[in-house]
Each structure stands twice: as C-alpha cells, then as structure tokens.
C-alpha positions, 0 to 999 in steps of 0.5 A: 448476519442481520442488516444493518443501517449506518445513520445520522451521517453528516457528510459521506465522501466517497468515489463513484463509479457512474459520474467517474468522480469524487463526490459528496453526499449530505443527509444519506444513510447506508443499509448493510446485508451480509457483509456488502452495501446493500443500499445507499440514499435518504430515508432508507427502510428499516435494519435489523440494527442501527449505527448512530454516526452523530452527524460526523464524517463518512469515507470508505476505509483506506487501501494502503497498497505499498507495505512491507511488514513481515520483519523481526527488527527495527532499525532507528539507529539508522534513522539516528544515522540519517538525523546525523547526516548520513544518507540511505545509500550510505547506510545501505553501503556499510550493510544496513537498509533492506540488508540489517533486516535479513539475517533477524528475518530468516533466523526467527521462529514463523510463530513470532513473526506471525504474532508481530504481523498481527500486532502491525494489522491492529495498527493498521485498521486503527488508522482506518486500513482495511485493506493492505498490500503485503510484500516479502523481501527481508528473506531472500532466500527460496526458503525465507521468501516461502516463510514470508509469504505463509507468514501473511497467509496465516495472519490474513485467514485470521484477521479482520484487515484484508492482506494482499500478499506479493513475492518479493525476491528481488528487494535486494541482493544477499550478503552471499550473492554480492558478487554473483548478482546474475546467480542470484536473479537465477535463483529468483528466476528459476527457483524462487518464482516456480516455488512461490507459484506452486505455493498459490499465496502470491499475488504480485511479483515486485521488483526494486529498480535502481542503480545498485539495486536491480538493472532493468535488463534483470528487472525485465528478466524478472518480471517476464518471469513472473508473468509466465507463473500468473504474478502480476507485476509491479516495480519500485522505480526512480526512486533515487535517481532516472534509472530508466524504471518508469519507462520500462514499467511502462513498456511491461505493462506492469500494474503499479509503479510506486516512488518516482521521486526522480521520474523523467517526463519520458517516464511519466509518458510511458505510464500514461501511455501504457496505463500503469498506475502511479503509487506515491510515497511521500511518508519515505520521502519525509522520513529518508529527511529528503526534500524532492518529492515525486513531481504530482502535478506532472504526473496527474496532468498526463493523465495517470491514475495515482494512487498514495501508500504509506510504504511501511517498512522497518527502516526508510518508512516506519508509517503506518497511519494513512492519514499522516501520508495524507497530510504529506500529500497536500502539504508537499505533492499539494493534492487536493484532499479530495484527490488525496483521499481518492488516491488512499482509497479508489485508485489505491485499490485499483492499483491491487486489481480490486476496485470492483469490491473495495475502494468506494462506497458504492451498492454491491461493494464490501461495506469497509468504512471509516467513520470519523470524529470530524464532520468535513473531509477538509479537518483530515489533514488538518488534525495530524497531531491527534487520532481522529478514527472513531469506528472502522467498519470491515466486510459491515462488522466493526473491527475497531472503535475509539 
C-alpha cells in the first residue's frame, strides 16, 4: 500500500487524547501509511499520492454503536399506525414492533439476508459510518440468532465498514414463549449463549430492559450469563417508562446503557458511579412521534460519557444518516456540536471498547475520516436536507465519494 497525505484541509475536528478534549485544527495535513495515521501537522513531507480536500472540513468517520440491520422486512404500515394515533406499546400489543419481524427473519434464505445487509452498509458508509455495531434479535431462536450473527459475519469479512456483531436473544420473547417467559431466558441461558459463544463472532451480550420486556431479575440472569462465556454486556434500558434498568446497568457494571428517555436520577447516579457509558437515541424518540427525550444535561452534568447512535432498525428507528441523529441532538438533548460530534465518534466508539483504534483522528489510529462538502463543523447540523459527505476514507482507502 503506498502513503498517502491528505491536504489543503480547511478545519480538521477531531477528539485528543493528550489535552482529554474536542479540538480544532487550521492548515494541517495528514500522512497515511498502511491503513494508519502515520502523522498529523503542517508542512508535513511528501506522499506517494495526494488527496486535495480543497480547503473543506475534516472529521473522523462516525461510529455508530446501536443498530439492528439483520431484517428481511419493513414495517411502515406501523409507522402509519403511530401518524394515526397508535403508540409502540399498542402496536407491540396487537403482534407488531420487534414480533412482525421474526416470522420474515427465520424464514428467509442467509444468502438474501446477507445480500440486504450489504445494501444497508453501503448506506451507511455513505452517511460517513465507518464503524457499526450490529445486533441480532429478530430470530429468537438458538438457530436464527446463530443465522444472524453468521449473517454479519459474512457481510463484515466482506465489506470495507467495520461491523461489530453483538447476540442479542433477549429482544424480545416469541409468540411460542409468551406464557413460558422464564422457559425462555432458560433457553437463552443455557442454550443460546454456550451456543453463540462456541460460534467465537459475538462480541456483546444485550438485553432489552423494560416492562413487558425483560425484568431486571431475568436481565441480571442474562447478563451474568454472558459474562461467564466472555460477551461484554450491554442493556437497553428506560426507555418507556423508570424500570429500574439504569441503576442495575449501573450495579452490572455493564459497558453502555442506551435509551434513557425515562432515567431517574438514581440511575443517572448509578452509571456515573459506575462508569457505564450512556448511548443516546434521539432519532427513536423522533421517529416513535414522542416528545421526551433523554434528560443530556443531567446526565452530562454527572459526568457520564455519552455516546449518540442512530438505532437503525425496521420498525421505531428507520435511520441510518449520523448526521440527521446529530441534528436531533442539538436541536432536542441541546448539545453543543462539538460534544455532539465527540459523542458519534469517540465516545461512540468507546462505547464498543475500540477508542484506541478508532474513534479520532489521532497518530497510530485506523486512517477513517470523512471529508465534508462544508468548511465549518457548525453547517453539520445545519444542512439536514441535502447530503453533505463528499469522501469516506476507511483503513486510508476510499470506500466512498459523492
């Protein structure tokens, strides 16, 4: 692979490890060797090739770390039933939300799963994505949940994006488990998790938090379950209502919990004191059609490290453009775009256990950057209704250019 220097940068923004902050850089070049950020300053030496940014934005490339793209269908007749008054809970209620997706899921050939997640990672580095986390959790079976993670295996040793697969069993119980909900966190417990484990793709273990969902006695059975097979755990938590899920995240110790629309401030403390990560979803808020969103300024101001995720799915979340989430963010969490762009990218990918490779643009880190079609970082949020990417660097290659 020949270097490369990337120059004529307008502004670079990015994360820095040294002064433990958001900085911006004016009239600096970057040198790429091998896939890695070689070097970054002004009046750098020469390159074996040269990229011309024309005087336009720098940022490190997103890392989205809260998705859920291994699905066969779509579900906007249920975003028509919410445009018409009906909420998640209810549709969820009548058989739809995570339940309409299964049935399509385990009935649909690997090789056209595999070739709609391809399609959906394409979309994703065009929104400047280089990183994702991946979840199963529309199978919920031994053998669908085993499909879906093989599904993102494939589809990772095969594509430029980064994919970080997580098992998620416990999305929700099956039509065949409704009134055997402790057979089935068995089943999760004793089958599913020893199974995903011997498969060696997983890196997480999720769980959905919630009433009607997952209790946080069974949560704690799954999540200790996990950890004793090496999946780090993570938790969808508060969502709807104070389950008490934030403060168990807390007391598990586990890597991120990610909603919070309804945290209590003994949640928020709990993860403060334990160090979890916050992930926060505006674009599920915005596209369930609700109005409270999670409390940012609590849960910045108790020190917690939050990270933003887009939470693409097929039904509460249809989004996949980090760039719109980062809209969300400064218009209803009110971030600053500086901290909004730490939290799609640093903390993000802190969040998956990866900010020492990925996450900034920093010497000895994977060379992912985004170079934009605007020169301030502040027009980010501002261009919603137009595509703004202009080249998505990965590993130092270009995996995409408008």
């Amino acid at each position: 692979m020949k270097s490369l220097k990337i120059g004529n940068i307008g502004e670079l923004i990015s994360y820095n490890t040294e002064k433990d902050a958001m900085c911006r850089y004016n009239n600096v070049e970057i040198i790429i060797d091998k896939g890695k950020i070689l070097e970054i300053g002004k009046n750098l030496g020469p390159a074996d090739k040269f990229f011309d940014c024309k005087n336009k934005l720098v940022t490190p490339g997103f890392v989205d770390p809260h998705t859920h793209p291994v699905f066969y269908n779509s579900r906007e007749d249920e975003f028509l039933m919410r445009a018409g008054g009906m909420s998640y809970e209810e549709i969820s209620a009548k058989g739809g939300g995570i339940l309409n997706s299964i049935d399509s899921l385990r009935n649909t050939s690997k090789s056209l799963l595999i070739d709609k997640v391809k399609s959906r990672m394409n979309n994703f580095l065009k929104f400047g994505t280089t990183t994702v986390e991946c979840k199963s959790g529309y199978g919920l079976s031994t053998i669908s949940e085993l499909k879906s993670l093989d599904i993102i295996n494939t589809v990772n040793q095969d594509h430029k994006i980064d994919m970080v697969p997580t098992f998620m069993g416990a999305h929700a119980f099956p039509k065949e488990y409704q009134n055997r909900k402790e057979e089935y966190v068995d089943l999760i417990c004793n089958e599913m998790i020893p199974e995903v484990a011997k498969q060696g793709i997983a890196k997480f273990n999720d769980v959905f938090c919630e009433n009607g969902y997952f209790d946080l006695d069974q949560t704690t059975k799954i999540i200790n379950r996990g950890k004793k097979y090496n999946l780090y755990p993570r938790i969808h938590a508060d969502e709807f209502c104070d389950s008490g899920a934030a403060n168990l995240a807390g007391e598990l110790k586990v890597v991120s919990a990610d909603h919070l629309m309804a945290i209590s401030i003994d949640g928020i403390k709990s993860l403060a004191e334990n160090d979890v990560v916050a992930t926060l979803l505006p674009g599920t808020t915005f596209f369930l059609g609700k109005h409270e969103y999670a409390p940012y300024h609590k849960i910045k101001d108790s020190g917690i490290s939050i990270a933003l995720a887009t939470d693409y799915n097929p039904g509460s979340c249809n989004i996949q453009s980090m760039p719109f989430i980062i809209t969300l963010a400064c218009l209803y969490l009110q971030m600053n775009i500086l901290d909004a762009i730490e939290s799609s990218t640093f903390i993000a990918a802190k969040s998956l256990m990866m900010d020492n490779v990925i996450g900034s643009i920093e010497k000895g880190k994977n060379a992912d950057i985004v170079i934009w079609d605007f020169s301030r970082i502040e027009q980010l949020p501002y261009s919603v209704n137009r595509h703004t990417v202009r080249s998505v660097f990965k590993n130092g290659d270009i995996v995409f250019s408008a």
